[in-house]
N, C-alpha and C positions, 0 to 999 in steps of 0.2 A: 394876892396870890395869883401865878400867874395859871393859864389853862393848861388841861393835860393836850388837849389840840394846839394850842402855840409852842408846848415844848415839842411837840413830837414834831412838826411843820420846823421847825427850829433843827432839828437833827435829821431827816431828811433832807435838807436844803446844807450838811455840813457836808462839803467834799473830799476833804482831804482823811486818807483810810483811817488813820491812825485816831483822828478827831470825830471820825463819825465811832468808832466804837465805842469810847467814854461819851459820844454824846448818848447814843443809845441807853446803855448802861444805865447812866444818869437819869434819865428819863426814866427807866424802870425802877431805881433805887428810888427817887422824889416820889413818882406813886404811891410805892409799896408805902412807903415813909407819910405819907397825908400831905407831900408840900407840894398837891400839884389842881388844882380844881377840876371836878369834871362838870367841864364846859366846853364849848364847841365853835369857839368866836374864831378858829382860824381854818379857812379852806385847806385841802391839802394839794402839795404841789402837783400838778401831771407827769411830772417826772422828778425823780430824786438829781443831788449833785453827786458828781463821781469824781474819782481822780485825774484830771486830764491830761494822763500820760498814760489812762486805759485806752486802747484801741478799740472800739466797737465794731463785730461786723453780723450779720446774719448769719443763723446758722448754719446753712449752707456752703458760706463762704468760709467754714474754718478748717483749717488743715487738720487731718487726719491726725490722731494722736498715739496710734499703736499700743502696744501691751505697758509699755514703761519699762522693759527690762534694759535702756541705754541709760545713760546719764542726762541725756537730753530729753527722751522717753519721761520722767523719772519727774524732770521738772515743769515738763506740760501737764502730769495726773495732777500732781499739787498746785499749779497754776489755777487749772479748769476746777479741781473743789472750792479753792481760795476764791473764785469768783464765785462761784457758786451761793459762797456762804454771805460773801459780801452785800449781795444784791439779797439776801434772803433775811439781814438785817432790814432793809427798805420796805421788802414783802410785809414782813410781822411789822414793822412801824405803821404804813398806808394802814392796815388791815383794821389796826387800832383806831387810827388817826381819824380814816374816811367811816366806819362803820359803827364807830362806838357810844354813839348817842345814840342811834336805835335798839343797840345791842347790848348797854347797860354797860354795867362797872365790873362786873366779873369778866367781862367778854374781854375790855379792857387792858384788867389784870392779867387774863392766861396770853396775850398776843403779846405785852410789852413782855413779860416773860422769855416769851419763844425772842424775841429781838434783843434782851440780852445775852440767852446764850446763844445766838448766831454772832453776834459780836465777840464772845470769847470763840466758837470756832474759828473763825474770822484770823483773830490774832493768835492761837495756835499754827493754825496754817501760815499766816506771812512768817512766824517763827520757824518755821521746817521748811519753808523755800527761803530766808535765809542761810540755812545750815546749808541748802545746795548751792549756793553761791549767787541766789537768786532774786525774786522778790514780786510783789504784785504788780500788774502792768508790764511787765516784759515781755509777755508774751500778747497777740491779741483777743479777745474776748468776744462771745457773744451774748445779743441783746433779747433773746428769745424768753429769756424768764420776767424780763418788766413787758416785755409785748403783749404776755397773758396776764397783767396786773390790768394793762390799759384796757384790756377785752373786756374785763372783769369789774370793772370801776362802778356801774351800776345797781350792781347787785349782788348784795353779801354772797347770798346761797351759793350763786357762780362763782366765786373769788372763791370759795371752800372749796367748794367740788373741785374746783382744777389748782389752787396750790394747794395747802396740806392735800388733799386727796388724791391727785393726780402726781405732782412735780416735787412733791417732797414724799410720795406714797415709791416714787419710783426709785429713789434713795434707796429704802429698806430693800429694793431689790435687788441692785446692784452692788451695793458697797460691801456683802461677805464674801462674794465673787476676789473685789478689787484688795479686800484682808486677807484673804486666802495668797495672793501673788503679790503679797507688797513682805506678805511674812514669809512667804518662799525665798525674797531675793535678800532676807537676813535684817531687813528693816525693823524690826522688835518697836521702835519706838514709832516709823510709822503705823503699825498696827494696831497701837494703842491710841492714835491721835482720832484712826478712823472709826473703833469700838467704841468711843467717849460719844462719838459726832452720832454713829448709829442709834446707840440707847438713848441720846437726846431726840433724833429726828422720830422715835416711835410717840413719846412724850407729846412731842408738834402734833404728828398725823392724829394721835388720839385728842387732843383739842379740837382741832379741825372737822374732824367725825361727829362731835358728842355737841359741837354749836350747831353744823348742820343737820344735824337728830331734831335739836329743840325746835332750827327751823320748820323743819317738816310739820312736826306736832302742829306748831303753831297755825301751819296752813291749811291742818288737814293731808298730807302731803306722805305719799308711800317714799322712806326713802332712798333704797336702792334706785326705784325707776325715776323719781327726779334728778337722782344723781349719772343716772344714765344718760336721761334727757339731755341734760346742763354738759356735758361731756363730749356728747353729740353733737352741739349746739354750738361749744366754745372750745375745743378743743382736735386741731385736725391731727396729731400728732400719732394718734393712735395708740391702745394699749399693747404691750409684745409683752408675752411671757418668755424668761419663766417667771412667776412670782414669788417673792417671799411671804410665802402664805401664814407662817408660825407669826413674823413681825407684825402683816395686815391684820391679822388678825387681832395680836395684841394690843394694836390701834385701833381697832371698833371698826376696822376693814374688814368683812365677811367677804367671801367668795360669794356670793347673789349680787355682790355690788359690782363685779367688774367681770366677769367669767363668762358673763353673756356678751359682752363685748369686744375679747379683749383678740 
C-alpha cells in the first residue's frame, strides 16, 4: 500500500492544471476509501509543479485589475480567483503532506478535504474563463500565496494562522462585495460559482481555527494572542477591514482574534 505522504508528494509534483486536480481528488478519495497508508516515507517538495505557461510575478508587479465591468476587466476577476484556487489545492495538500504525522489522521482527513474541493473550484473557474473565451495562464499571476507556505514550513501553528486564518479568512471578506457586482452586471451564473466557493471557504477557515484551538490547548497557549503573535511574526501584509464578521465568526474567527490588530 502505497503512503498517504507519497501520494500526496506524487500530486504536488503534478503540473499540468487539469492532472493535478484528479490527482488531488484522487488522493482524497484513496484516503477517505483506506487505500492509502498513513505513513510518512516521502519529504514534501519545496515547491509544487505548476503549469508552465503560468507567468509568475510578485505582487507588486501585477497590473491593476479594476472593478471587472469590461470584458477584459471580467476575465482578469476570474483569472486572479482561478489562481487563487489553484495554488490553494497545493496549500491544503503541503498542509497534509508536511504536518500530518504530528497532527494525526483526522488532521489529515479535514486538509485532503479542503484540496479536493479547491480542486473542484479550480475546474469550475477554468470552466467560466472558458465561456469567456479564455483560460488559466493567460493572464500573469502572482506568487505571493506559496511565499507564505515557504515562511510557514516549520511550524503548523504559523501555516494555520496565516492561511485558513489569514489568506483564506480574507476570502470571507471580500467575495459578497465581488457577488454583489458580478450579480449587478446580470452574471446569475457567476454568482453562484462564487456563493458555492464562499460556503466552502468558511468550512476551510473553520478547520483551520478548530486545529489551531487544539494547538494552543496542547501548549498551554491563549489563542487569540498566539495567533496575534504568529501574524506579527509571519505576516507583513497587514489586516484592512472591513470584515465579514457574520462568516469569521461562523469560522470560529471571533473579533478578539483580529480587531486588536487589524
Amino acid at each position: 500500500m502505497i503512503s498517504v505522504s507519497c501520494a500526496i508528494r506524487d500530486a504536488l509534483l503534478t503540473g499540468d492544471k487539469t492532472a493535478k486536480v484528479f490527482a488531488a481528488r484522487k488522493v482524497a478519495r484513496d484516503w477517505r476509501l483506506g487505500r492509502l497508508d498513513f505513513a510518512f516515507d516521502c519529504a514534501m517538495p519545496d515547491r509544487p509543479a505548476w503549469p508552465a505557461q503560468v507567468e509568475l510575478r510578485l505582487p507588486r508587479d501585477m497590473p491593476r485589475r479594476g472593478r471587472g465591468g469590461s470584458e477584459q476587466g471580467r476575465i482578469a476577476l476570474w483569472h486572479s480567483l482561478a489562481h487563487i484556487e489553484f495554488v490553494a489545492i497545493d496549500l491544503a495538500l503541503d498542509m497534509a503532506g508536511r504536518f500530518g504525522e504530528s497532527m494525526g489522521q483526522a488532521f489529515v482527513s479535514d486538509f485532503l478535504s479542503v484540496a479536493a474541493d479547491e480542486a473542484m473550484h479550480f475546474a469550475i473557474l477554468e470552466r467560466k474563463l472558458d465561456s469567456l473565451g479564455s483560460s488559466y495562464g493567460a493572464l500573469p499571476a502572482h506568487d505571493g500565496l506559496w511565499s507564505a507556505a515557504q515562511d510557514t514550513a516549520h511550524d503548523v501553528a504559523a501555516r494555520l494562522a496565516i492561511v485558513p486564518m489569514v489568506l483564506e479568512a480574507r476570502g470571507l471578506d471580500v467575495t459578497p462585495a465581488m457577488l454583489s457586482r458580478v450579480r449587478a452586471q446580470g452574471d446569475e451564473n457567476g454568482a453562484k460559482v462564487l456563493q458555492r466557493i464562499l460556503d466552502d471557504e468558511i468550512r476551510h477557515v473553520a478547520l483551520g481555527a478548530k486545529h489551531f484551538r487544539e494547538i494552543c490547548a496542547a501548549r498551554g497557549e491563549n489563542p487569540p494572542r498566539s495567533w496575534r503573535n504568529l501574524v506579527k511574526r509571519h505576516f507583513s501584509g497587514g489586516l484592512k477591514p472591513p470584515f465579514n464578521d457574520s462568516a469569521r465568526s461562523a469560522a470560529g474567527l471571533s473579533r478578539d482574534f483580529y480587531a486588536g490588530i487589524a
